[in-house]
C-alpha positions as CSV (number, residue, x, y, z in Angstrom):
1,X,-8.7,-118.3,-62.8
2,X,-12.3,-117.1,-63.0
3,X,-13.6,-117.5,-66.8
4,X,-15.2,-114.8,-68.3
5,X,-19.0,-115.9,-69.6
6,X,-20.7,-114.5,-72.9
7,X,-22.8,-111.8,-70.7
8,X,-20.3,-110.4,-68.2
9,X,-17.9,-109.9,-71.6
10,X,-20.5,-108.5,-73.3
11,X,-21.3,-106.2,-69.6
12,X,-17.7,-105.3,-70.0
13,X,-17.1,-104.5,-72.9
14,X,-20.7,-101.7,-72.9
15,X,-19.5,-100.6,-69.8
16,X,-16.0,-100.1,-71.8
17,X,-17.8,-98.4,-74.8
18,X,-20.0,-96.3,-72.5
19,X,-17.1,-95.0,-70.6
20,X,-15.2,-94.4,-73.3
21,X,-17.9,-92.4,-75.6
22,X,-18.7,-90.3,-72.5
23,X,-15.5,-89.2,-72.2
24,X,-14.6,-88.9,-76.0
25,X,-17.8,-86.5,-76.0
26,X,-17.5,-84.6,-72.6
27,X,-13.6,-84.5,-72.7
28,X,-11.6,-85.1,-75.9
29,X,-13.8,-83.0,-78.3
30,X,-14.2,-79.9,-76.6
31,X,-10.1,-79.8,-75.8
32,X,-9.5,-80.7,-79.8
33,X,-12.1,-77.8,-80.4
34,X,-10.2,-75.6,-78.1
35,X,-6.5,-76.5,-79.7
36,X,-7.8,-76.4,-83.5
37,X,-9.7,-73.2,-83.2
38,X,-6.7,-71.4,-81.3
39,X,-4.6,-72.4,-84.4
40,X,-7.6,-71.3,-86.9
41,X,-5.4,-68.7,-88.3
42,X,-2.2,-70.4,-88.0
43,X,0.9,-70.4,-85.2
44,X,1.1,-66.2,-85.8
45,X,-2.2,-65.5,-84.8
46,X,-1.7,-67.9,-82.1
47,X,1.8,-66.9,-81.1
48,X,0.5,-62.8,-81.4
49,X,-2.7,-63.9,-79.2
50,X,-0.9,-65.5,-76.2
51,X,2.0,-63.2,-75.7
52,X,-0.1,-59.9,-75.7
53,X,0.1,-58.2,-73.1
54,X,-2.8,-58.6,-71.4
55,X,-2.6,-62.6,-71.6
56,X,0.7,-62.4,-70.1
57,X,-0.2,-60.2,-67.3
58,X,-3.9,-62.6,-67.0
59,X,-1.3,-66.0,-66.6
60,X,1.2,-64.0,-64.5
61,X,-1.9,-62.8,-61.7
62,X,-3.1,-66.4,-62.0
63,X,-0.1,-67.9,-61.1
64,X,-0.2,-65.9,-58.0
65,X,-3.0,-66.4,-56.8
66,X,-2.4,-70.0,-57.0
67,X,0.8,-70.1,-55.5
68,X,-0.7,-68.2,-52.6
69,X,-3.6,-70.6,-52.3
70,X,-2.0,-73.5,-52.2
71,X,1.3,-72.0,-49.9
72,X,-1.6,-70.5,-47.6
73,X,-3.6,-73.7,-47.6
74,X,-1.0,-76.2,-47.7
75,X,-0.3,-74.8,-44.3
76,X,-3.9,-74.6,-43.4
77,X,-4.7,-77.9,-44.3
78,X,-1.6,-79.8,-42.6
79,X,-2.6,-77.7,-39.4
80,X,-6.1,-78.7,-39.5
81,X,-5.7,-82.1,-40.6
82,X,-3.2,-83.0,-37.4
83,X,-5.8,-80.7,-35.2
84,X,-9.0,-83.2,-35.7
85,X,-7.1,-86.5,-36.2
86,X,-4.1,-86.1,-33.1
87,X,-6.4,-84.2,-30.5
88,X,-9.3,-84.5,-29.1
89,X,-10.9,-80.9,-28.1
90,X,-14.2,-79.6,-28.0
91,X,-16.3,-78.0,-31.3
92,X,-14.3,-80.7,-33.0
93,X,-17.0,-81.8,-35.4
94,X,-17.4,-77.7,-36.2
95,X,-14.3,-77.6,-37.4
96,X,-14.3,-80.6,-39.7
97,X,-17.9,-79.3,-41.1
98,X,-16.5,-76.0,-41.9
99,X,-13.5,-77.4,-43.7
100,X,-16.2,-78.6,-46.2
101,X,-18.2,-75.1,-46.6
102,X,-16.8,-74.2,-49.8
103,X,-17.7,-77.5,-51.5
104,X,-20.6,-77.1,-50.5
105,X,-21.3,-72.8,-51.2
106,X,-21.7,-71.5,-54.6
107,X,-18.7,-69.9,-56.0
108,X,-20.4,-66.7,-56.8
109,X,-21.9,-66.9,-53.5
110,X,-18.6,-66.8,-51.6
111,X,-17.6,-63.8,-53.6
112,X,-20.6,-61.8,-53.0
113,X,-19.7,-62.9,-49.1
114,X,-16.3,-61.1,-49.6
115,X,-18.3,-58.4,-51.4
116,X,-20.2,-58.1,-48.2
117,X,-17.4,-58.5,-45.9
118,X,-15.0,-56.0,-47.5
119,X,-16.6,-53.5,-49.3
120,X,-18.3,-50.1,-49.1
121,X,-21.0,-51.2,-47.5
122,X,-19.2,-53.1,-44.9
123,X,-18.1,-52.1,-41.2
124,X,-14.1,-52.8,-41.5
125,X,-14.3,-50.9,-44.7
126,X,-13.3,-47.2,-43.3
127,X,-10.5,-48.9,-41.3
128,X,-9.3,-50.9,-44.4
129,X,-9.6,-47.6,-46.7
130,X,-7.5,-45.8,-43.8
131,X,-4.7,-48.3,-43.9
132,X,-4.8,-47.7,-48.1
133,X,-5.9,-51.6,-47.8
134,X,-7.7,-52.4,-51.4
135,X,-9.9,-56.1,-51.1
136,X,-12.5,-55.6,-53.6
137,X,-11.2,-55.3,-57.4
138,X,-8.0,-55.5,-56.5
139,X,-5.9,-58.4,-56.4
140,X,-6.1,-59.1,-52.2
141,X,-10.0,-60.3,-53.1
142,X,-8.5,-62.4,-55.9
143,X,-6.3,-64.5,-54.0
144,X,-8.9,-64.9,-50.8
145,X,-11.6,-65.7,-53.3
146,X,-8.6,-68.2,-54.4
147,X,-7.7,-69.4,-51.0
148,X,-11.6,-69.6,-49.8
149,X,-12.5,-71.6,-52.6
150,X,-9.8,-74.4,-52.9
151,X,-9.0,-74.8,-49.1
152,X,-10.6,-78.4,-48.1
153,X,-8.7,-80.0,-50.7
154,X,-5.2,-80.5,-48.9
155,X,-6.9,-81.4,-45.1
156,X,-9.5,-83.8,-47.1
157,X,-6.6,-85.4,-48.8
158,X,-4.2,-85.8,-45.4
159,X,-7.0,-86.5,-43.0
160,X,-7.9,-90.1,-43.8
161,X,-4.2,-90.9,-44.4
162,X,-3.6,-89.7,-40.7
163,X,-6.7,-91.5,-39.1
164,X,-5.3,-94.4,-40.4
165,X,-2.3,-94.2,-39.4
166,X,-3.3,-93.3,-35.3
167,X,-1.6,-92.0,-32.7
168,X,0.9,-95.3,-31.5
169,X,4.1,-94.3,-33.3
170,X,3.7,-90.8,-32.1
171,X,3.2,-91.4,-28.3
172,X,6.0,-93.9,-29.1
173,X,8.8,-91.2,-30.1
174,X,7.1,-88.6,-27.5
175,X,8.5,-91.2,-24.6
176,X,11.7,-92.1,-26.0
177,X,12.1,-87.9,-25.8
178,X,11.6,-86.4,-29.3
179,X,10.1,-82.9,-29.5
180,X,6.9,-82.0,-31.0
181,X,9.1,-81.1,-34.5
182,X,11.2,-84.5,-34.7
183,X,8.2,-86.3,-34.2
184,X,6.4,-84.5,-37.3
185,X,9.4,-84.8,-39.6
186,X,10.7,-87.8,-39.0
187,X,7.7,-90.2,-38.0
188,X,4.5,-88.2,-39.1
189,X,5.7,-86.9,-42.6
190,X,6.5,-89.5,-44.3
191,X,3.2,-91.2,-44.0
192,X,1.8,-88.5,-45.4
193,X,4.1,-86.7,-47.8
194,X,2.2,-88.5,-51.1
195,X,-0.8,-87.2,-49.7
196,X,0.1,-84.1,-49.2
197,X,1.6,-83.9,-52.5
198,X,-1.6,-84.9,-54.2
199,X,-3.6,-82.6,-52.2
200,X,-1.2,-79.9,-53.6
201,X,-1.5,-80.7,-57.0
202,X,-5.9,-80.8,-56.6
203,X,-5.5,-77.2,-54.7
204,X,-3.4,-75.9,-57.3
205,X,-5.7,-77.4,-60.4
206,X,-8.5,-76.0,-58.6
207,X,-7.5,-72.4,-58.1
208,X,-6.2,-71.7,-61.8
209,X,-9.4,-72.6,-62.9
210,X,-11.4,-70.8,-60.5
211,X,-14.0,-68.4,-62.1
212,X,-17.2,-67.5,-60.4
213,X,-16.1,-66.1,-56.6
214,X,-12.8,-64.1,-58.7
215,X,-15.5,-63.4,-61.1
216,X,-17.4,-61.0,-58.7
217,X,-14.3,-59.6,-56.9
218,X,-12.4,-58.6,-59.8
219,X,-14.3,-55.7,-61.0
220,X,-13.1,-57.2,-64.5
221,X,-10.1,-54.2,-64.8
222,X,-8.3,-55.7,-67.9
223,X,-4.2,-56.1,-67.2
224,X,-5.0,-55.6,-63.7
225,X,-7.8,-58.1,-61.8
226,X,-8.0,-60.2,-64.6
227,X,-6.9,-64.2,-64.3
228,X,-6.7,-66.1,-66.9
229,X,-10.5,-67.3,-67.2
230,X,-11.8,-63.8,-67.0
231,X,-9.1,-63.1,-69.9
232,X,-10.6,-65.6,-71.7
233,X,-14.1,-64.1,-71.2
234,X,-13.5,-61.0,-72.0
235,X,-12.5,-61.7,-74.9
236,X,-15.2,-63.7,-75.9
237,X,-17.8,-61.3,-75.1
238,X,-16.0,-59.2,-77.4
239,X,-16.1,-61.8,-80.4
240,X,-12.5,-62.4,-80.6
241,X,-13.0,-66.2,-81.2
242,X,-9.3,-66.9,-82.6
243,X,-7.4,-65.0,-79.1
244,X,-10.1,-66.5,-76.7
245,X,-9.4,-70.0,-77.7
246,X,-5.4,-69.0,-77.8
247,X,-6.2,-68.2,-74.0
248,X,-7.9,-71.3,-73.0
249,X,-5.1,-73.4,-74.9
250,X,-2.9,-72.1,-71.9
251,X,-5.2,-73.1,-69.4
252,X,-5.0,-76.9,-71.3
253,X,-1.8,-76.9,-70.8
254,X,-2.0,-76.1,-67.4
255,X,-4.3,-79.0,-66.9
256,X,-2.4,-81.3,-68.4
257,X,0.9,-80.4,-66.7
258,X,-1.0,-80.9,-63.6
259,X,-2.5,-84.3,-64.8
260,X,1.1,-85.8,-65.3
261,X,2.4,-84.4,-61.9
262,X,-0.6,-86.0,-60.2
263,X,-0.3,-89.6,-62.4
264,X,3.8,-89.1,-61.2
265,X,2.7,-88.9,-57.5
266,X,-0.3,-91.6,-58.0
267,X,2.5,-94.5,-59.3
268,X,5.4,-93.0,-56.6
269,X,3.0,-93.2,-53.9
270,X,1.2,-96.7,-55.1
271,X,5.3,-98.0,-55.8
272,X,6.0,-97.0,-52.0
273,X,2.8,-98.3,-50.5
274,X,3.2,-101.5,-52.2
């Protein structure tokens, strides 16, 4: 086995330390922060703060906008992804350089596109204030801002996986007679499932967090537009340090449920491939 010299152990063990200290600075001591000054005035205060009622209803419009966005683009993405890596059509490259807009756009400039596109000053809006069809402030701009915003991240995850893998098995099953379905399920999916898992969890991840396109559709109506980051916002524009931080604990734990679930699928997906 290779033996270590005195520099590339002492090139290891900075690149170790740097590592480490970035991510003790950037990462661990804002999320201590966060936890200690949610408890600054002990579990009461802390309890009182993340079951008002307001918090509640923040999580609870949160949560659906996420579930949306990822049920909406988990769709989207496994449609897309098969699309540019099973068929061969033309404006091909279009559609793969779309998919990557919103990494690329300004989160408060895709909600000032929705602004555009659905509100007063827009075309469709008599038709959609006919139908009684609210977008802007209302929760419908929420979850599109949502579903705009966090859409590449389930096609970008499946697409390599599936270029990879080609077309053989495919054609394969096609000539032995299998329709389009028992193909998908029983030869395409499971080459993919961990990848589509993962890209689940990153969509998800992404659209609780999501603040600056929800930001400008929201209109900011407290207990009604509000996710969780605008809660938490709010209520540190209004100096309420203690129930701000309370807030943002929740969205910790959210991030850290979300780490675990990805970690699971990382070692059940490196078990399987290995």
């Amino acid at each position: 086995m290779h033996e270590e010299t005195v520099g590339s152990k002492i090139v290891k063990w900075v690149l170790i330390g740097v590592s480490v200290l970035f991510l003790v600075v950037m990462l661990l001591l804002p999320l201590a922060t966060v936890i200690s000054e949610a408890l600054r005035d002990g579990w009461k205060t802390y309890q009182a703060a993340v079951t008002d009622k307001y918090t509640v209803k923040a999580v609870l419009l949160t949560l659906e906008a996420t579930a949306i966005a990822v049920g909406v683009n988990t769709v989207f993405g496994v449609f897309a992804a098969l699309a540019v890596t099973k068929y061969q059509f033309r404006g091909k490259k279009v559609l793969t350089t779309l998919i990557d807009v919103p990494v690329t756009i300004s989160p408060i400039i895709a909600g000032l596109i929705f602004l555009l596109t659905f509100g007063r000053q827009s075309v469709i809006y008599p038709l959609l204030h006919d139908l009684g069809i609210h977008v802007v402030f209302a929760v419908p701009g929420i979850v599109l801002a949502t579903i705009f915003v966090t859409f590449p991240f389930v096609s970008r995850e499946l697409i390599p996986v599936l270029e990879s893998q080609g077309t053989d098995e495919e054609e394969a099953a096609a000539l032995m007679g299998a329709n389009a379905w028992t193909i998908f399920r029983k030869v395409t999916f499971p080459h993919i499932k961990w990848a589509l898992l993962y890209g689940v969890v990153l969509c998800a991840a992404r659209a609780m967090g999501e603040f600056g396109a929800v930001s400008v559709l929201s209109g900011h109506l407290r207990g009604r537009t509000n996710t969780l980051p605008l809660h938490v916002e709010i209520l540190f524009n209004e100096f309420q340090y203690v129930p701000a931080f309370a807030a943002s604990s929740i969205l910790v734990l959210m991030a850290i449920v979300i780490l675990v679930i990805r970690s699971l699928i990382e070692h059940r997906g490196g078990k399987r491939d290995s």
